[in-house]
BAPA-782299 format. One line per 8 residues: their letters; for each residue x, y, z of C-alpha. Coordinates in steps of 0.001 Angstrom, whole numbers. Each point is the difference from the previous one (the first is absolute). Layout:
residues N
A> X Y Z | ...
//
This chain:
residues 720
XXXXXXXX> -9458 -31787 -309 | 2283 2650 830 | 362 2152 -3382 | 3741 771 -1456 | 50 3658 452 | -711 -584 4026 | 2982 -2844 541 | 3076 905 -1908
XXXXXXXX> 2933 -1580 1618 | 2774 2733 1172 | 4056 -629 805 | 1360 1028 2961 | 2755 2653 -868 | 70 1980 4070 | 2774 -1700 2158 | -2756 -372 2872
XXXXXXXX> 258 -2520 2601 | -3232 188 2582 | -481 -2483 2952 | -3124 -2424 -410 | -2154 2060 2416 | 318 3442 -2164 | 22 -1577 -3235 | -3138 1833 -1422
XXXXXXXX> 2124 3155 -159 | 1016 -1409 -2643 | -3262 90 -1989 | -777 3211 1682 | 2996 1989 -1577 | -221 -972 -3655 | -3994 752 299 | -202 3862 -855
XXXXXXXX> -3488 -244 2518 | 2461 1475 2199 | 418 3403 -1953 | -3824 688 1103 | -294 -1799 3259 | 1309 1698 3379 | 289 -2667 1948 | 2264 -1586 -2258
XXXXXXXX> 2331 2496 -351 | -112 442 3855 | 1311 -3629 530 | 2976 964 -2837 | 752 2853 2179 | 86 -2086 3185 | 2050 -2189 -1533 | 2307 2009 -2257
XXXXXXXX> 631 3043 2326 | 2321 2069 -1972 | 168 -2261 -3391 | -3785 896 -30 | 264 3576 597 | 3151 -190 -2373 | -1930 -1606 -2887 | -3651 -691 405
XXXXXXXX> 258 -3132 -1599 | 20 -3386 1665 | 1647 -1968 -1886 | 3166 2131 879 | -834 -656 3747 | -83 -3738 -356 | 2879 52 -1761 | 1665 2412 2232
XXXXXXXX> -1169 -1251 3309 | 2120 -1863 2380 | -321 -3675 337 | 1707 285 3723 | -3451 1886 967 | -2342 -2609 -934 | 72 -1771 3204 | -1257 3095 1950
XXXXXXXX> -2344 1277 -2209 | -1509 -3960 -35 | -754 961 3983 | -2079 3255 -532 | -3863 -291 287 | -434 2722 -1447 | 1827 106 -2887 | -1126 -3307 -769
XXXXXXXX> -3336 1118 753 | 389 2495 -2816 | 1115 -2456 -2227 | -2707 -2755 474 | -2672 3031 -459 | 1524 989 -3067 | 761 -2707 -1702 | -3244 -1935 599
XXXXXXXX> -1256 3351 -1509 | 1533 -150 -3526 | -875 -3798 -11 | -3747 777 427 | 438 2721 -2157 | 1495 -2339 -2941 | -2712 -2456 544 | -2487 2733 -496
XXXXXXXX> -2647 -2576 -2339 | -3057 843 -182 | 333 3235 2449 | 1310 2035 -2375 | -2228 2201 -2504 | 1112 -1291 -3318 | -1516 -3582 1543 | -3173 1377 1390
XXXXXXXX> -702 2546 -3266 | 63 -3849 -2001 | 2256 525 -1986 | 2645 -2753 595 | 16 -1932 -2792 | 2268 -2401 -2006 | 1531 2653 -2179 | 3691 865 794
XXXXXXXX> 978 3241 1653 | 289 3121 -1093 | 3378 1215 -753 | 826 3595 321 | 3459 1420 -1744 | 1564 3024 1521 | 3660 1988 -763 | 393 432 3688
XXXXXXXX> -2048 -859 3685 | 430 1615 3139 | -826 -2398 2636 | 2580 1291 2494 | 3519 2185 236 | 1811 -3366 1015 | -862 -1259 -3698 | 1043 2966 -2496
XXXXXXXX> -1888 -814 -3110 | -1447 3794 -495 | -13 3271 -506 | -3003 1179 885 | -4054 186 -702 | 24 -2513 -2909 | 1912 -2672 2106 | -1885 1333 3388
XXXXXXXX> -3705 -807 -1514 | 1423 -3452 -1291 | 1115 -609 3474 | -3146 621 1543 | -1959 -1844 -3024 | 1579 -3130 1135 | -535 753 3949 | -3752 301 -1010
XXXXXXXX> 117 -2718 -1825 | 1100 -2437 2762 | -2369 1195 2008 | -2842 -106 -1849 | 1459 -3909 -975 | -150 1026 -3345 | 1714 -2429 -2419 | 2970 2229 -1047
XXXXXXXX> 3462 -166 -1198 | 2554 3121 -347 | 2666 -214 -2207 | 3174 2070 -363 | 3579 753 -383 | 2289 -164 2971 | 2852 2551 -66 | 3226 -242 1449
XXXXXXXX> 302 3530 596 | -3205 1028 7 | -1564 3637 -172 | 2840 3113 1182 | 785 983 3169 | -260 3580 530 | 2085 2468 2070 | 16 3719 133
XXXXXXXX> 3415 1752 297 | 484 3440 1866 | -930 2224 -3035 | -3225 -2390 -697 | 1159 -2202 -2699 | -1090 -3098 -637 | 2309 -2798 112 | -726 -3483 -1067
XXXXXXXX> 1417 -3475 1259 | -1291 -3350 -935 | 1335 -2620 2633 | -92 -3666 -541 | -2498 -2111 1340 | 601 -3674 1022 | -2723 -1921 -910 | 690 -2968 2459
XXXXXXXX> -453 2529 2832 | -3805 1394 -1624 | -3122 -1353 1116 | 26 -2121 -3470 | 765 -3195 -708 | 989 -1856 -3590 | -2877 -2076 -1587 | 747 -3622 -333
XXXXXXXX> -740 -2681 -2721 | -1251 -2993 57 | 3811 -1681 115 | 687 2292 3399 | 2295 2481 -2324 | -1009 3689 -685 | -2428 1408 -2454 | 1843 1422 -3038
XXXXXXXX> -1897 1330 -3366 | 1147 786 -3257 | -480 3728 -1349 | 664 -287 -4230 | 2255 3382 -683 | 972 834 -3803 | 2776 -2509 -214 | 68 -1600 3153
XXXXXXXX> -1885 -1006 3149 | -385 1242 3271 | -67 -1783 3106 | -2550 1095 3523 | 686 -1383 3303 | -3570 -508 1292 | -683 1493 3543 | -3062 -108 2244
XXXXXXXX> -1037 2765 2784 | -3016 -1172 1687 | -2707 2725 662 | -2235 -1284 2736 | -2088 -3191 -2284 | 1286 1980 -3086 | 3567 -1120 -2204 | 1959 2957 -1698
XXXXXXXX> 1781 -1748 -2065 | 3573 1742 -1257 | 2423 -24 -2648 | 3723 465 268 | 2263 114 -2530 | 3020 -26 1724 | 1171 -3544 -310 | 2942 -1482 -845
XXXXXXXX> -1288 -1373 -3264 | -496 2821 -1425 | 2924 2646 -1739 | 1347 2405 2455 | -1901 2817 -1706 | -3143 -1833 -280 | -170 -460 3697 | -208 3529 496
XXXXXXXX> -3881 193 -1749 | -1533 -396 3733 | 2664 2119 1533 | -1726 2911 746 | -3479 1334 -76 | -1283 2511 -2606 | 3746 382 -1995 | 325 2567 -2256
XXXXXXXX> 1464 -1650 -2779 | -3232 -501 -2982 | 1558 -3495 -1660 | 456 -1034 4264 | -3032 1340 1160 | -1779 -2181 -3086 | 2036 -3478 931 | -1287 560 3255
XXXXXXXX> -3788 91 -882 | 701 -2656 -2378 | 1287 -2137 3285 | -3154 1160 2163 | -2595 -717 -2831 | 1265 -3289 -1853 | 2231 -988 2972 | -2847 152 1951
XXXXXXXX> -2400 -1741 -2001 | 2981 -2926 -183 | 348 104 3333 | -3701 -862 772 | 176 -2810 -2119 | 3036 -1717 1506 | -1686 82 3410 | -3263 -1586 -1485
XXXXXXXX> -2246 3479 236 | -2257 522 -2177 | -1854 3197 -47 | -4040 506 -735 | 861 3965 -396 | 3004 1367 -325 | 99 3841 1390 | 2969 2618 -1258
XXXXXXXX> -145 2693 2909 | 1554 2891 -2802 | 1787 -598 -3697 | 2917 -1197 1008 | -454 -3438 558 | -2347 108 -3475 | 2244 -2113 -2071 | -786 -3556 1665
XXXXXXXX> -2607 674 -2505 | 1842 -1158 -2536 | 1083 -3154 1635 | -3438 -411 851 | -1298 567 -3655 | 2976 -2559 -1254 | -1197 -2968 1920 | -3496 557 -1346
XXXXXXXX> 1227 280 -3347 | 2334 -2740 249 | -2264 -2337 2015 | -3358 108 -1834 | 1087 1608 -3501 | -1578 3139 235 | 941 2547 -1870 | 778 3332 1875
XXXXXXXX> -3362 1611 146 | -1231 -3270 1369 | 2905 -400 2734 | -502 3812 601 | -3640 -287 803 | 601 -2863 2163 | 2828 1311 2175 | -1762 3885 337
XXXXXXXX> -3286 -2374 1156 | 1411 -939 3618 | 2500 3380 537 | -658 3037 1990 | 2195 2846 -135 | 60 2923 2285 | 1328 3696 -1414 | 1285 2437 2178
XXXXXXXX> 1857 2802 -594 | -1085 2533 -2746 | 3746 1487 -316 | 1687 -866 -3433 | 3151 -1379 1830 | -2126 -2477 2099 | -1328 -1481 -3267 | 2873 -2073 -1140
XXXXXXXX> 1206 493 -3376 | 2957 -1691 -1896 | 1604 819 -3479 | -1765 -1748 -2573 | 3656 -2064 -1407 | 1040 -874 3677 | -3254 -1683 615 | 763 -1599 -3960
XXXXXXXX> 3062 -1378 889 | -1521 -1603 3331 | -3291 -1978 -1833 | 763 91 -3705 | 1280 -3365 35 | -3041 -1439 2926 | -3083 1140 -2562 | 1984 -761 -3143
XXXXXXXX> 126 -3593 1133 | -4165 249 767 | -265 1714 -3574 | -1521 3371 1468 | 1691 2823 -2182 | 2259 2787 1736 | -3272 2137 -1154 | -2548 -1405 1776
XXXXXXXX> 1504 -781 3257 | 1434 3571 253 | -3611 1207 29 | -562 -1333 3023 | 2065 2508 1231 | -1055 2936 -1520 | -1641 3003 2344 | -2415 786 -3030
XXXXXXXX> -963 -1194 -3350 | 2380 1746 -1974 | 3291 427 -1420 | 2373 -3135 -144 | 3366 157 1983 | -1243 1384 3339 | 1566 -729 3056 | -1311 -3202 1642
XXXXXXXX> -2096 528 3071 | -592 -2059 2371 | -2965 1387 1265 | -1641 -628 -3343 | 963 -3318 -519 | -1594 -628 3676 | -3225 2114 -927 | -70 -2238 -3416
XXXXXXXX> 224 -3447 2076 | -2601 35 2708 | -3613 -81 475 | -62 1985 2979 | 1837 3645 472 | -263 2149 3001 | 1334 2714 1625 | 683 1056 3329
XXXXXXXX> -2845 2842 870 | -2931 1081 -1688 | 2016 3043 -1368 | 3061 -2051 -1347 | -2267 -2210 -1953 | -1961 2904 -1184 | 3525 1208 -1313 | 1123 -3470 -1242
XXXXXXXX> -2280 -797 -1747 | 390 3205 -1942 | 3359 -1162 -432 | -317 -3828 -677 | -3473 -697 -1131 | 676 808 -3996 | 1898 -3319 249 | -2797 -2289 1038
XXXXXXXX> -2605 -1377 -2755 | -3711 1700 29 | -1528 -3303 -320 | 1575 -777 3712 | -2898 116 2693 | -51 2971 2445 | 1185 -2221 3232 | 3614 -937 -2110
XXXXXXXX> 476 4073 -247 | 1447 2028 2706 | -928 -455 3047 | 1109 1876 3172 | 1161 -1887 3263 | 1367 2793 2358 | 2983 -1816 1874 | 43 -584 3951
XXXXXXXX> 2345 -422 2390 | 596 -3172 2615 | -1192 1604 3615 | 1255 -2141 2142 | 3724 691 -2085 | -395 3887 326 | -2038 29 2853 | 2163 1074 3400
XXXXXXXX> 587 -2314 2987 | -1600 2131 2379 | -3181 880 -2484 | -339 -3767 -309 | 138 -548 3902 | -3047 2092 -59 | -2169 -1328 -2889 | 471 -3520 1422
XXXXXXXX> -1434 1097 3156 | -2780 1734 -1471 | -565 -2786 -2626 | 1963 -2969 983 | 2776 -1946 -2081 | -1929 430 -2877 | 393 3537 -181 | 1378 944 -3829
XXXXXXXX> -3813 -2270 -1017 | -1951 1400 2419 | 1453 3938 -774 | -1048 -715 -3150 | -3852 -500 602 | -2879 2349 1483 | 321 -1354 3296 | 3606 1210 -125
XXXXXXXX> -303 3496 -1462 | -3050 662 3185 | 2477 -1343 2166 | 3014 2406 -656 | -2304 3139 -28 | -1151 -1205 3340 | 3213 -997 1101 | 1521 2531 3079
XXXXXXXX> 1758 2558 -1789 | 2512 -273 2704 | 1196 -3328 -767 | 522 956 -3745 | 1847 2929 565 | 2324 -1288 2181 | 662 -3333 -1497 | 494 2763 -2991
XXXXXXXX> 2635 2019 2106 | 1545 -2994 983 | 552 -1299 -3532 | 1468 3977 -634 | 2795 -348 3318 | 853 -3073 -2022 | 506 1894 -3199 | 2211 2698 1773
XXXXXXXX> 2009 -2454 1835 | 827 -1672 -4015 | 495 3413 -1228 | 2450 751 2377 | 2247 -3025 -529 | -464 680 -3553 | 1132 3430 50 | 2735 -429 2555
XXXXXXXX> 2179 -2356 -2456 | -787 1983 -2819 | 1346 2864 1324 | 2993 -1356 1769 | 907 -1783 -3158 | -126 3881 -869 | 2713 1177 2222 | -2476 1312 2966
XXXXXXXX> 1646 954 2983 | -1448 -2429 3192 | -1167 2962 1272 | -1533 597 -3038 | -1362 -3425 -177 | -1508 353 3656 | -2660 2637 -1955 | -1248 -2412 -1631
XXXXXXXX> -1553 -1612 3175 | -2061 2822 502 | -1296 -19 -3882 | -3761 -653 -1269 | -2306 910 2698 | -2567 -2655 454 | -2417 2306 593 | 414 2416 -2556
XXXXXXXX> -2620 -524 -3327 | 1975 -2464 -2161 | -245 -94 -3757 | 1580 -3128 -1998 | 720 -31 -3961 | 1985 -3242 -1045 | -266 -1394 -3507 | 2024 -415 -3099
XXXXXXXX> 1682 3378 -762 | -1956 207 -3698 | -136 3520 -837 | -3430 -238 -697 | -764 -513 3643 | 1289 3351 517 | 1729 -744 3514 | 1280 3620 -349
XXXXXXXX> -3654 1549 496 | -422 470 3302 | 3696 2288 -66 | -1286 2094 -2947 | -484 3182 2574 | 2575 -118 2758 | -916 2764 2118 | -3717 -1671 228
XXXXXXXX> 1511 -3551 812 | 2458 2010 2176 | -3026 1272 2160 | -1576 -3105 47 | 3153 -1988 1585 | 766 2570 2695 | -3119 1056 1470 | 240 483 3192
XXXXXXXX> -2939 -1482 1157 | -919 -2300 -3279 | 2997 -1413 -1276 | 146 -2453 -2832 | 3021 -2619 -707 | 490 -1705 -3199 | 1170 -3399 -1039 | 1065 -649 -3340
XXXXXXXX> 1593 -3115 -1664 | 394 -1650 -3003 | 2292 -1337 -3248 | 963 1714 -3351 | 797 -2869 -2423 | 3907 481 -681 | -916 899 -3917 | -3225 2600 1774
XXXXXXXX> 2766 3154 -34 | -3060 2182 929 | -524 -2182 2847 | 2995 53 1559 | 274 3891 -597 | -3049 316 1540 | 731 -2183 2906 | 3296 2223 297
XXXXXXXX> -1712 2998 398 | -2955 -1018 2555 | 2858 -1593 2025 | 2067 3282 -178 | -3187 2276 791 | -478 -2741 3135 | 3374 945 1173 | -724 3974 -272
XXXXXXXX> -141 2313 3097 | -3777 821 -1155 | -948 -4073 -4 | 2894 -1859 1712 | -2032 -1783 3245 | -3279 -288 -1729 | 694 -1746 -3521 | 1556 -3178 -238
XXXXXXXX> 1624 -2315 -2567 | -332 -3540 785 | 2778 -1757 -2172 | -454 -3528 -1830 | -3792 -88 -385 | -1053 -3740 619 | -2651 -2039 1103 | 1197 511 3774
XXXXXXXX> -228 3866 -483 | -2824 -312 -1332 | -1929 -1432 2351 | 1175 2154 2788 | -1036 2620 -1760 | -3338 -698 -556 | -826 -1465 3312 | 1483 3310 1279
XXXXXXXX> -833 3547 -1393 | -3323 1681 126 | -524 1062 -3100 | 1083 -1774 -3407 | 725 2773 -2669 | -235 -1378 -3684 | 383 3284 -3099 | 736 -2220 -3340
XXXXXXXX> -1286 1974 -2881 | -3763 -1867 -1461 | -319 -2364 -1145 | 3713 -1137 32 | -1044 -2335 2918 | -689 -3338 -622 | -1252 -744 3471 | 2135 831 2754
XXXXXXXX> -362 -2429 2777 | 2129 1579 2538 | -2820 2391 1279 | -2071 -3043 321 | 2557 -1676 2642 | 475 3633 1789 | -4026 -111 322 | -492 -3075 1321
XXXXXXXX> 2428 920 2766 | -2318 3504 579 | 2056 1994 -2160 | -1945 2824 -1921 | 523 622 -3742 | 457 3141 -1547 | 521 -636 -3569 | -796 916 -3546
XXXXXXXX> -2857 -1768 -1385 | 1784 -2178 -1613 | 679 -4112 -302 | -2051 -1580 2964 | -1232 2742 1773 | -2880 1720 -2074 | -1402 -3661 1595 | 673 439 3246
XXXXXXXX> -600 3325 1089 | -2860 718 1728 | -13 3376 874 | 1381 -851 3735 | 2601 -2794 -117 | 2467 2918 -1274 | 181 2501 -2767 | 308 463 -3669
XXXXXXXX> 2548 2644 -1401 | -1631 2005 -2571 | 1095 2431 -1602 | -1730 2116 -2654 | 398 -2450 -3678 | 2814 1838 -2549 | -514 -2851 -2674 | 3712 -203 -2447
XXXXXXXX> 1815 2419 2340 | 1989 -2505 2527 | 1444 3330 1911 | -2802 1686 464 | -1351 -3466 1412 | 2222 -190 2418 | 68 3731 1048 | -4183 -989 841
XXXXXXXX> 266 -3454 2050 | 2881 1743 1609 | -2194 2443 1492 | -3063 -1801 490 | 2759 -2237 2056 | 829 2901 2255 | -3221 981 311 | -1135 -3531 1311
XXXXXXXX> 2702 -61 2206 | -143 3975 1892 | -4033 -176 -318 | -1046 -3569 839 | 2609 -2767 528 | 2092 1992 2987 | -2656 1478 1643 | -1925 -3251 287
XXXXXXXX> 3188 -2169 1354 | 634 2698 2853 | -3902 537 1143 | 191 -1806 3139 | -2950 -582 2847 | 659 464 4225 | 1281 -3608 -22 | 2789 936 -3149
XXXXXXXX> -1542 -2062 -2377 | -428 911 -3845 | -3925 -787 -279 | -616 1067 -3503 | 3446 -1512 -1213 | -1277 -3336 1638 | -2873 192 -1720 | 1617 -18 -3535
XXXXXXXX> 2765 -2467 1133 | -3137 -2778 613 | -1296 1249 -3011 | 3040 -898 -1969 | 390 -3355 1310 | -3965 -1201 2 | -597 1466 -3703 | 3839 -568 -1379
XXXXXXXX> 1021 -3410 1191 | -2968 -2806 -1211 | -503 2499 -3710 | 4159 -431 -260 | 1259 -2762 1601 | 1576 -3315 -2469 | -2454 -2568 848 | -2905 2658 -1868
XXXXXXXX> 2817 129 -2554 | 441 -3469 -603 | -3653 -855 692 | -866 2288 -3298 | 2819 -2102 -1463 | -1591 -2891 584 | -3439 741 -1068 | 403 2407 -2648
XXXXXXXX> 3236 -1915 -1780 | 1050 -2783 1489 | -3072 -2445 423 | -1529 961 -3291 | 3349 -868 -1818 | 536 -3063 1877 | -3944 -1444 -715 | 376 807 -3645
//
């Protein structure tokens, strides 16, 4: 019997009409296996032409496409080839059984799934439900988790306007839009009930309840399973709680975790799902907890210890970032007025519950933290590298009870990234011909590491330079509108056809403008970045990109002055901006520079995944040893920024990794990148690109990630 979680019934919302013979498009376009599957994407782009390279999203072209073409599109082998090949391929792929690794590990059992809760996921740019690493590793959990056939369901909110759009005006400043998004034209459709109408919970507010519109986006053999407030049952400023993605607002930003967490846990019980461990990917989905602990109070008579042991037994709950604003705290009386009246009813006093929120043991009235109450409520904690555990647990651990057994402590589970998502076209062309359609497994075994440091260094480096031409061709698009919405001349326009060099060294940074990831460190001596751009013989170009949170003043400042130094006589040519930082910027990025730069200041970083994706595309790190990389480096997949320790003194810090940077980059980096043999190849480079991919990719790739998942958390919650 097929279980619930696999064969929830969806609405059609698109206005799509496809002839008989094409019909599987259908299936194909609301099945995110297309955000990781080339030849998918390829048959959108056949068929969508513009509306494709418009909005990468295929749902758009179906809607879009014209009906009066049908007929002559019907006649063409070949795109019909295409479209038999493919679509045969995600059926297979769907009907996975007993192929896929969860089946053949033995661990399919009767239990229900596993169902992971997550503020944001970043499948794809043509479904804006991020804003950036959080949502990105969620993403690629889920990915993972379909192909591993892993029983999983996502849950989250959908949001009308999603995360910002970003633009950069001509004196750098950062502007911010937030477009509307049409949900009958996203590759999501509305859950169904068992009478053929739509799936809508109830949320219980302070003096009234809140209605969520239930919406499905399928990942592959994986449900995401969304929330949307915006419904016409609901009051007009209600509807506005799933509006927009990380508000500002503390008494919105708390109705919308209220939404995710009990929403969510509603939600999964109106489509029949019941969850054997329930997983909180970071605090803010923490308070289904107290749903959770309700029905077990209310159901058996327990009182709360009781229902609290009993919920924390089957949750896992994943920490990230060690920065106080990541750790979500709320006013002690806002949180009051929200679940005064929902424990008063279960006879728990105001005093006890508020403990579970409570950072430390101490003094009453304390802001209520999420984080806590999610460290309080599950059996298994873990963070994302060996380091951030080591630091979390420094942090968190004081709230756990002695008597629990070392395996429910911290744990660490360094994240991964989804290869064949962040992997290039033209890099994946190659792996499958040295290790066949199965590549992203077989790259992740011995046989595949002996086979890419075998491999013909020629092939790699110029399915690498191909990947870079790519790149340049994006960033000049990219940089042509930006400047012309500037007020550039078409002459002056016409320069930028002649901008980034792809054969000049090629450096990326692109993250979340924090100022503890100190984007600003590689400017910190302009007259030695100055001689590094325009050597004559050695040049070095730099992309940058990335978002400032509208509140994050010191972001945007920051972001106005690196754009303003790109625009300078000494850098203008060789440092670029790249405006609105998404998923698609991303990925060119990483599948086109040579060397990924990371300088956040230890051990701020939770992970990092980004350098992870750049690697596995023959990228070489040079970072701080922070986050993931004290793991990965091996003293030749790229290089670790260190500069001498100043312990309390953040200045003198910087003044230290700022010139160990430099030094790295005159003394070793630039040197090795131009050393080339009779036949202009860079030998040595080569050597540390394979390096990179053979040691980088199977140690920090998802499916290790949600492999430890499943053995370390997962399966032992689920048995118990």
């Amino acid at each position: 019997m097929t279980p619930a979680w696999k064969k929830i019934p969806r609405l059609h919302v698109g206005d799509i009409d496809l002839p008989r013979e094409v019909a599987g498009l259908y299936d194909l376009a609301y099945n995110l296996w297309w955000t990781w599957t080339p030849e998918a994407r390829r048959l959108f782009s056949l068929l969508g032409g513009r509306a494709w390279s418009t909005y990468r999203n295929p749902v758009e072209v179906l809607i879009t496409f014209d009906r009066g073409h049908w007929p002559e599109l019907l006649e063409d082998d070949a795109f019909l080839g295409v479209y038999h090949s493919v679509t045969q391929k995600l059926e297979r792929y769907l009907e996975g059984g007993d192929e896929t690794w969860f089946d053949r590990a033995g661990a399919a059992a009767a239990a229900g799934p596993i169902a992971y809760f997550c503020m944001e996921y970043g499948l794809h740019q043509a479904l804006p439900l991020y804003s950036g690493g959080l949502g990105v590793l969620a993403g690629d959990h889920l990915k993972s988790a379909s192909d591993l056939g892993l029983p999983l369901v996502g849950v989250g909110l959908l949001y009308r306007h999603g995360y910002f759009s970003q633009s950069i005006d001509a004196d750098g400043r950062q502007q911010h839009s937030y477009p509307e998004h049409d949900f009958s034209r996203l590759p999501i459709l509305r859950a169904a009930g068992p009478t053929g109408r739509g799936v809508v919970v109830t949320v219980p507010f302070p003096d009234r309840e809140i209605q969520a519109q239930v919406w499905i986006a399928q990942v592959g053999r994986v449900p995401l399973v969304l929330l949307d407030t915006d419904v016409p049952q609901n009051d007009s400023a209600d509807r506005l709680i799933t509006s927009m993605l990380y508000t500002a607002g503390r008494e919105m930003r708390l109705a919308q975790e209220i939404v995710l967490g009990i929403g969510g846990a509603r939600a999964l019980e109106a489509l029949a799902i019941e969850p054997a461990v329930w997983h909180l990917n970071e605090g803010h989905s923490s308070l289904l907890q107290f749903d959770r602990i309700r029905r077990a109070m209310a159901a058996n008579g327990r009182d709360l210890e009781a229902a609290l042991a009993d919920v924390r037994r089957h949750t896992v709950f994943t920490t990230h970032t060690p920065v106080p604003a990541g750790n979500e705290a709320f006013d002690q009386p806002l949180v009051r007025r929200y679940f005064d009246g929902w424990w008063a009813a279960l006879g728990v006093p105001a005093e006890r519950w508020t403990q579970l929120g409570n950072n430390d043991h101490g003094e009453p009235g304390q802001p209520f933290n999420l984080t806590a109450l999610a460290v309080r409520t599950s059996a298994r904690i873990n963070g994302v590298s060996k380091l951030n555990a080591e630091v979390a647990a420094k942090m968190w651990l004081h709230l756990l009870p002695e008597s629990l057994p070392a395996e429910e402590r911290m744990q660490a589970i360094t994240n991964g990234v989804h290869a064949p998502t962040w992997t290039g076209v033209e890099l994946q062309e190659l792996f499958a011909r040295w290790f066949g359609e199965a590549w992203p497994r077989v790259l992740g075994s011995e046989t595949g590491r002996v086979a890419v440091v075998e491999g013909r260094d020629e092939d790699l480096w110029l399915a690498h330079m191909a990947q870079k031409r790519r790149l340049a061709r994006f960033l000049r698009a990219r940089l042509r509108n930006q400047f012309a919405r500037h007020g550039l001349s078409p002459d002056e326009l016409r320069v930028v056809e002649r901008m980034f060099d792809p054969e000049v060294l090629t450096i990326g940074f692109a993250r979340r403008f924090a100022t503890y990831k100190r984007a600003g460190l590689l400017f910190s001596d302009l007259i030695r970045l100055r001689r590094l751009v325009a050597h004559p013989e050695r040049p070095v170009q730099i992309l940058l990109a990335g978002k400032a949170h509208p509140a994050d003043k010191q972001g945007q400042e920051l972001i106005q002055h690196l754009f303003q130094l790109s625009q300078s006589e000494q850098l203008k040519g060789r440092v670029f901006f790249v405006e609105d930082y998404d998923l698609r910027v991303g990925r060119k990025l990483v599948q086109g520079v040579d060397v990924w730069m990371n300088t956040p200041r230890r051990p701020m970083e939770a992970s990092g995944t980004s350098g992870m994706k750049a690697a596995m595309n023959g990228a070489l790190n040079c970072s701080i040893a922070d986050g993931w990389w004290p793991e990965g480096f091996d003293g030749q997949n790229g290089w670790v920024i260190a500069g001498k320790e100043c312990p309390g003194d953040d200045a003198a810090q910087d003044r230290e990794d700022a010139s160990a940077l430099y030094h790295l980059l005159e003394e070793e980096i630039v040197p090795a990148f131009y050393e080339r043999d009779e036949k202009g190849f860079p030998r040595r480079w080569i050597a540390r690109m394979k390096e990179a991919i053979a040691t980088i990719t199977p140690r920090f790739s998802s499916d290790r990630m949600v492999r430890d998942y499943t053995e370390r958390a997962y399966l032992p919650l689920r048995r118990d």
